[in-house]
C-alpha positions in Angstrom: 0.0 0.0 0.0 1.0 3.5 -0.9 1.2 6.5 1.4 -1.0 9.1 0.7 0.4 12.3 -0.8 -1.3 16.0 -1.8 -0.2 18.2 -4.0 -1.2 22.0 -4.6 -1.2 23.5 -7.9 -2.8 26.8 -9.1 -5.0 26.2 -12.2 -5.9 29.6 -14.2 -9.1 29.5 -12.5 -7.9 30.1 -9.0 -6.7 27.6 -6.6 -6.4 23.8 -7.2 -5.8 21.7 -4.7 -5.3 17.3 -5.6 -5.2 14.4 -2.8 -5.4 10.9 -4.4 -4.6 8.0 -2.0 -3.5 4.7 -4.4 -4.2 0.9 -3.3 -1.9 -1.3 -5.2 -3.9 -4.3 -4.9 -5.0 -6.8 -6.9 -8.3 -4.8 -7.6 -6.2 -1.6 -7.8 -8.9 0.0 -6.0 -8.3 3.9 -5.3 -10.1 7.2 -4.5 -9.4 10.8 -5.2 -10.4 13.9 -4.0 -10.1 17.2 -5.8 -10.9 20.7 -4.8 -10.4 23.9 -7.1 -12.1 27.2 -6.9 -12.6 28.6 -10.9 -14.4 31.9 -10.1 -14.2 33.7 -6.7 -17.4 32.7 -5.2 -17.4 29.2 -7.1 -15.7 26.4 -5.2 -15.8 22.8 -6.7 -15.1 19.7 -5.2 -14.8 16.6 -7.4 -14.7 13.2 -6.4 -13.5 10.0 -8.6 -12.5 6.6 -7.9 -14.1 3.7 -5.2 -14.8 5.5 -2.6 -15.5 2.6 0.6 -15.2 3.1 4.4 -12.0 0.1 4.4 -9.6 2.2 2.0 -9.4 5.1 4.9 -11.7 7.8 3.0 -10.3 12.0 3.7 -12.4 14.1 5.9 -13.5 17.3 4.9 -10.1 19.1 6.1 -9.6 20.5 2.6 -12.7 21.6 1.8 -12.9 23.7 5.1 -10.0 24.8 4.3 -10.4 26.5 0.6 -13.3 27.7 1.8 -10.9 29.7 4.9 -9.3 30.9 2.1 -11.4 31.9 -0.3 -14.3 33.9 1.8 -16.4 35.2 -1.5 -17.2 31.8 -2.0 -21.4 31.3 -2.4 -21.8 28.1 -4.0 -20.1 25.0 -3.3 -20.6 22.1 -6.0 -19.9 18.8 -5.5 -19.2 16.4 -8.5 -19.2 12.0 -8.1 -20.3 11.3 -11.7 -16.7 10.0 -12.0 -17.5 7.6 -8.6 -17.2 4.1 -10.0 -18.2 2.5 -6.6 -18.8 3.9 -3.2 -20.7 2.8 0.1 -21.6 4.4 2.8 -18.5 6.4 3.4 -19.5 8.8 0.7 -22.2 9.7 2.1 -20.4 10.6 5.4 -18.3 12.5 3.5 -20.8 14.5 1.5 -23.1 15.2 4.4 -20.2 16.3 6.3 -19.9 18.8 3.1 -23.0 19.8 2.8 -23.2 20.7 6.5 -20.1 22.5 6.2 -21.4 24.9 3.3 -24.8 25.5 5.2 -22.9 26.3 8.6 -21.3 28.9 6.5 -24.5 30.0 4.5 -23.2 28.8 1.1 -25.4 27.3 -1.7 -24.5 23.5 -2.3 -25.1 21.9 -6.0 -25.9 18.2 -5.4 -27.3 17.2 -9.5 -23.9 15.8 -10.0 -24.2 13.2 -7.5 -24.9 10.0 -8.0 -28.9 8.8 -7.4 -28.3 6.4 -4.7 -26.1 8.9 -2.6 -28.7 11.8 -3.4 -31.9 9.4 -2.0 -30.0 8.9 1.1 -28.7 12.4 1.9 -32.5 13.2 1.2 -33.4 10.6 3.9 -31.1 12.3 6.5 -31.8 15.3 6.0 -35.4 15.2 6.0 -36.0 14.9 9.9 -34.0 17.5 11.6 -31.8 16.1 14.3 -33.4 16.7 17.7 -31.2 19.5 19.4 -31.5 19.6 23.4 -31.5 22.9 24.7 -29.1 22.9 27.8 -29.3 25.6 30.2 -26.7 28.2 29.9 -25.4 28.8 33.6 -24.2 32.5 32.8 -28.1 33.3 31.7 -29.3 35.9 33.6 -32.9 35.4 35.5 -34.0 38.5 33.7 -33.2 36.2 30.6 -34.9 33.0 31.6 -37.9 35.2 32.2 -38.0 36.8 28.9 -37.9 33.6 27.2 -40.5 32.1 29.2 -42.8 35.0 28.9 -41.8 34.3 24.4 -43.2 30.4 24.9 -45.8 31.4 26.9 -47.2 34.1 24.0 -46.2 31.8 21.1 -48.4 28.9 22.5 -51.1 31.5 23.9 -51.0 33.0 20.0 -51.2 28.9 18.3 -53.9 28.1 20.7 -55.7 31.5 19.7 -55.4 30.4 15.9 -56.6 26.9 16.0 -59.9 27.8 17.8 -60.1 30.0 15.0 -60.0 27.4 12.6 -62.6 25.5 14.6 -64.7 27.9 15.2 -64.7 28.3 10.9 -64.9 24.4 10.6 -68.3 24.6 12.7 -69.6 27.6 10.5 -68.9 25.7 7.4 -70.9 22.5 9.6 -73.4 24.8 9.8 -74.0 25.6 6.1 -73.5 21.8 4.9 -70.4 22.0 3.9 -67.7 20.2 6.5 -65.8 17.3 5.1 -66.1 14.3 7.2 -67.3 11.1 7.4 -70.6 10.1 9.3 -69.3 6.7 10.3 -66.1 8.4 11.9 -68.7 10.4 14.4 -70.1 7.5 15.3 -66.8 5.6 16.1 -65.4 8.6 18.3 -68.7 9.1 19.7 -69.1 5.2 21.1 -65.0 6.2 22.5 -65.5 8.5 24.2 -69.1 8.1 25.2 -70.4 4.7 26.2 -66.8 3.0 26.9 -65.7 5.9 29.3 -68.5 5.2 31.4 -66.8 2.5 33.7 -64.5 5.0 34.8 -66.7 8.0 35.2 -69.2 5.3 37.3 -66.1 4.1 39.6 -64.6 8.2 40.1 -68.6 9.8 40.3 -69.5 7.1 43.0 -66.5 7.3 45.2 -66.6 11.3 45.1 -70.1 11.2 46.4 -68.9 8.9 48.7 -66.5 10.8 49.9 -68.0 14.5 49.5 -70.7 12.4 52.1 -68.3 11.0 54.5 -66.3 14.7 55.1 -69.8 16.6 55.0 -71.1 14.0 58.1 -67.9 14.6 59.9 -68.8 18.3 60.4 -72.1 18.1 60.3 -72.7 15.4 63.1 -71.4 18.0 66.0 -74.4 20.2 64.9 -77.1 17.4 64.9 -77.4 18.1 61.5 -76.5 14.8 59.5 -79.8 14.9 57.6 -78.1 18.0 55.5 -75.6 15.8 54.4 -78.0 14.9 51.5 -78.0 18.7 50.2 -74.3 18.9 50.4 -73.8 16.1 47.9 -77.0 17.1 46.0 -75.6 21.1 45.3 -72.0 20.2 45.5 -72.3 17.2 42.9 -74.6 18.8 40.5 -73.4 22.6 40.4 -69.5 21.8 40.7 -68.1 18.2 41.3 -70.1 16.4 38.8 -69.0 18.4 35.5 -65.5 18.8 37.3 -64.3 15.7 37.5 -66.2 14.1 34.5 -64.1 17.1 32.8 -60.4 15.7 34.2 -61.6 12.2 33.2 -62.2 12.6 29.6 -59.4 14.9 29.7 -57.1 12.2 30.9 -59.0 9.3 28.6 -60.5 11.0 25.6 -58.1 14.1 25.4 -55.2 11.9 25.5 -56.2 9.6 22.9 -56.8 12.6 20.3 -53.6 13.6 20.5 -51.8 10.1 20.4 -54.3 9.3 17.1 -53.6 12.8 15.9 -50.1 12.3 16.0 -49.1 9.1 14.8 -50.9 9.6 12.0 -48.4 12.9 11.6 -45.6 10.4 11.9 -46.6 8.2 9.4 -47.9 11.2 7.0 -51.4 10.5 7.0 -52.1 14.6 7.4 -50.0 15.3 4.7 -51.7 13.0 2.6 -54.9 14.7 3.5 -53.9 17.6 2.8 -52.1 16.3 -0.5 -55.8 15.2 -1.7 -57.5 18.7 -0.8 -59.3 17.6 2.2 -58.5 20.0 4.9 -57.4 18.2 8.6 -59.3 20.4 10.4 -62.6 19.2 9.2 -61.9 15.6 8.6 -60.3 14.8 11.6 -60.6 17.6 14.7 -65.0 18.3 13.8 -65.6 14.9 14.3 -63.9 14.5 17.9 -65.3 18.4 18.7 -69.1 17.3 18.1 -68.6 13.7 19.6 -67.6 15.6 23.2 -70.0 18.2 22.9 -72.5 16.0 22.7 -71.4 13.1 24.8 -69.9 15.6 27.8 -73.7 16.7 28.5 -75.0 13.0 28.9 -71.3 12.1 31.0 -71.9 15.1 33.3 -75.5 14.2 34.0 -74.8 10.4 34.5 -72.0 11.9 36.9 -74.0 13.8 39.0 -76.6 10.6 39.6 -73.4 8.3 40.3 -72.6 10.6 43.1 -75.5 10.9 44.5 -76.1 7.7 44.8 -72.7 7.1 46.6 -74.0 10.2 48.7 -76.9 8.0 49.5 -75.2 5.0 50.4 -73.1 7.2 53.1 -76.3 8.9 54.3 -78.0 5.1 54.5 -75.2 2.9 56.0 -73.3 5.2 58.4 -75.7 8.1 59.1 -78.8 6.2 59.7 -80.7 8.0 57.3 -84.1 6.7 55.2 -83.7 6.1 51.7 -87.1 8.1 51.8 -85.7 10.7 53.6 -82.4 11.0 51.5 -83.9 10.9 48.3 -86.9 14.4 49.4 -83.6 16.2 50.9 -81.8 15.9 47.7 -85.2 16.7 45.8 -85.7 19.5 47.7 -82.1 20.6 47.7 -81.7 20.5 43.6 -82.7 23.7 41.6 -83.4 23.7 37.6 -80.7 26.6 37.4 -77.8 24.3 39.3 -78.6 21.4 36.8 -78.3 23.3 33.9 -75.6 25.2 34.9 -73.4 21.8 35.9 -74.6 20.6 32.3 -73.4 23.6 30.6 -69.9 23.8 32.3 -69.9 20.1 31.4 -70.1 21.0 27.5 -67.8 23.8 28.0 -65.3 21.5 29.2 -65.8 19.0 26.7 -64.7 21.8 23.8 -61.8 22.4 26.0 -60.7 18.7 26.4 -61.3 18.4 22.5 -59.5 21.1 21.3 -56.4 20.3 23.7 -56.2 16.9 22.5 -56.6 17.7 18.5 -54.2 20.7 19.1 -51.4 18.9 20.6 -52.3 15.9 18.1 -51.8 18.3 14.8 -48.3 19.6 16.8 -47.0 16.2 17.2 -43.5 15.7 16.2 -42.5 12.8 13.8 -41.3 9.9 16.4 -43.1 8.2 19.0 -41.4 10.1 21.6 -42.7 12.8 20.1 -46.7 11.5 20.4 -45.9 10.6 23.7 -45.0 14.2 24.7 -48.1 15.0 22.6 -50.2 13.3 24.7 -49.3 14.2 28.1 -49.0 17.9 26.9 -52.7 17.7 25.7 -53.7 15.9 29.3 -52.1 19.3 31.0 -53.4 21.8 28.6 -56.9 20.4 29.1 -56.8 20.2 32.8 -55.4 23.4 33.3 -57.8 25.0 31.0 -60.8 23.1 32.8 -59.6 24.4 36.1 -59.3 28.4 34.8 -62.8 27.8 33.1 -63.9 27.0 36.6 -62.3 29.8 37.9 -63.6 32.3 35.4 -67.4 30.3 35.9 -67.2 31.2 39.8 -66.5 35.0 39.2 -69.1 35.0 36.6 -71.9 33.6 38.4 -71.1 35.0 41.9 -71.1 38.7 40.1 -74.4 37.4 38.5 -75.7 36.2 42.0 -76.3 32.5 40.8 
């Protein structure tokens, strides 16, 4: 085997610079390497020979260093139509290239490449690599605030625009014209509808059950257990009830959008969607919307008679009160207006839960870590929303004296 050598020559073009590393073996296999800058902002870099990981390829020494040189340069080309055979250490090297240029803002010319290499430095460069942002230690507080308060506004601002595009998605519903399928409704509504309602029967009874329990605590030093059956009643119906239905489809339903949502991101169902001229937003965020606000109603209702009943059974078993007697208190104790309200809060929070799910869904990344994130982001979203709706509900309706 020969050493390698390199040897610089001007050409009338500007600078010229030739490595070529020779294998003397049977196959005579060799590579070579040349890089030559013809104008001043023109730098070319031609590649011949068999160019395999085993015959100790260059790196991209030269290359970074014509273009030291030479700082007009604006368009790096790279030539391999001389390449008779290559592997994967060609590729190495031209990616390392073609990062090099773009670090430096130059233009890289890759039609001269052979079709194989080209198809593969297509597939790398396709998905961005996933940079981790680490902390800088000399960041000032002042700093870390300021870019806080920048996320905060940018997600505030794509929240702001995707209920805008629902909100036009249920006006175009409204004239006959939305783009979705009937028979997908009916499949998200049976989701999140009837198959949630194990859960929301096992978390509805045990609240009552509980609300009941700490209510007859407090209430027994007055001689007052019998009330316990308007606590649960109001409490249930006006707040818990359309609460914690709220956080459960939040955690089931909410959760599931976003992981459907994105892996069909990942494997570029979306983009086919959109590729065919049906737009996302109707064909696949309506559907879920109109499945929870209808189904949230019916949850929040079946909710409030879950807790109730485990109310009851408190009242009954522990507090030595009729069923009779349970059943006029929490008659008596129930208003139209705390119903209604309880069921409008419910659908309230069902848009929320819906459009938190679809939203993270549609700003999935293209991995499955990615709509994992996705769908413990829309789980947060959605709670905390639910919990400031409250909030905001509370001031309203204590300003309106209801």
């Amino acid at each position: 085997m020969e050493s390698s050598d390199a040897r610089h020559r001007w050409a009338a073009g500007g600078a010229r610079t030739v490595i070529r590393r020779a294998m003397t073996d049977r196959a005579q296999r060799a590579w070579q390497l040349t890089v030559e800058s013809p104008s001043p902002d023109l730098l070319q870099v031609r590649l011949a020979g068999i160019w395999r990981l085993k015959d100790q390829l260059p790196d991209v020494g030269e290359i970074q260093d014509a273009l030291a040189r030479h700082g007009s340069i604006k368009r790096l080309t790279l030539e391999a139509d001389q390449v008779t055979a290559w592997d994967t250490g060609l590729v190495a090297f031209v990616l390392k290239a073609i990062r090099l240029a773009e670090n430096k803002a130059i233009a890289v010319d890759r039609q001269r490449l052979p079709g194989g290499v080209e198809r593969l430095i297509t597939l790398a460069t396709a998905v961005p690599e996933k940079k981790i942002a680490v902390p800088r230690a000399d960041r000032s507080w002042l700093a870390r605030v300021g870019l806080a308060t920048i996320a905060v506004g940018d997600s505030v601002g794509s929240f702001m625009r995707f209920v805008g595009e629902a909100t036009m998605a249920g006006g175009r519903l409204l004239r006959g014209k939305a783009t979705f399928r009937r028979a997908d409704l009916f499949e998200v509504i049976e989701a999140c509808g009837p198959r949630a309602l194990p859960i929301v029967t096992l978390i509805s009874f045990l609240v009552g059950l509980i609300l009941a329990f700490m209510g007859a605590v407090q209430l027994r030093t007055f001689g007052a257990s019998v009330y316990v059956a308007d606590l649960v009643a109001i409490a249930t119906v006006r707040e818990m009830g359309c609460l914690m239905t709220g956080i459960i489809v939040a955690g089931r339903t909410g959760a599931a959008f976003a992981a459907q949502l994105g892996t069909m991101r990942v494997n570029d169902e979306i983009d086919a969607l959109v590729t065919m001229g049906i737009t996302p937003m109707e064909f696949l965020v309506l559907p879920r919307m109109l499945a929870l606000i209808l189904m949230m109603p019916l949850l929040t209702v079946y909710a409030d008679l879950l807790a109730i009943l485990g109310g009851g059974f408190v009242g009954v078993s522990m507090l030595g009160l009729g069923v009779v007697e349970y059943y006029h208190r929490t008659v008596e104790a129930l208003t139209l207006a705390n119903f209604f309200l309880g069921v409008f809060k419910g659908s309230v929070f069902g848009v929320l839960v819906a459009l938190s799910g679809c939203l993270r869904g549609m700003q999935s990344g293209r991995s499955a870590a990615a709509v994992g994130q996705a769908a413990t982001s829309a789980v947060v979203t959605a709670i905390v929303l639910i919990v400031v709706a409250e909030g905001i509900f509370a001031v309203v309706l204590n300003a309106l004296k209801l």
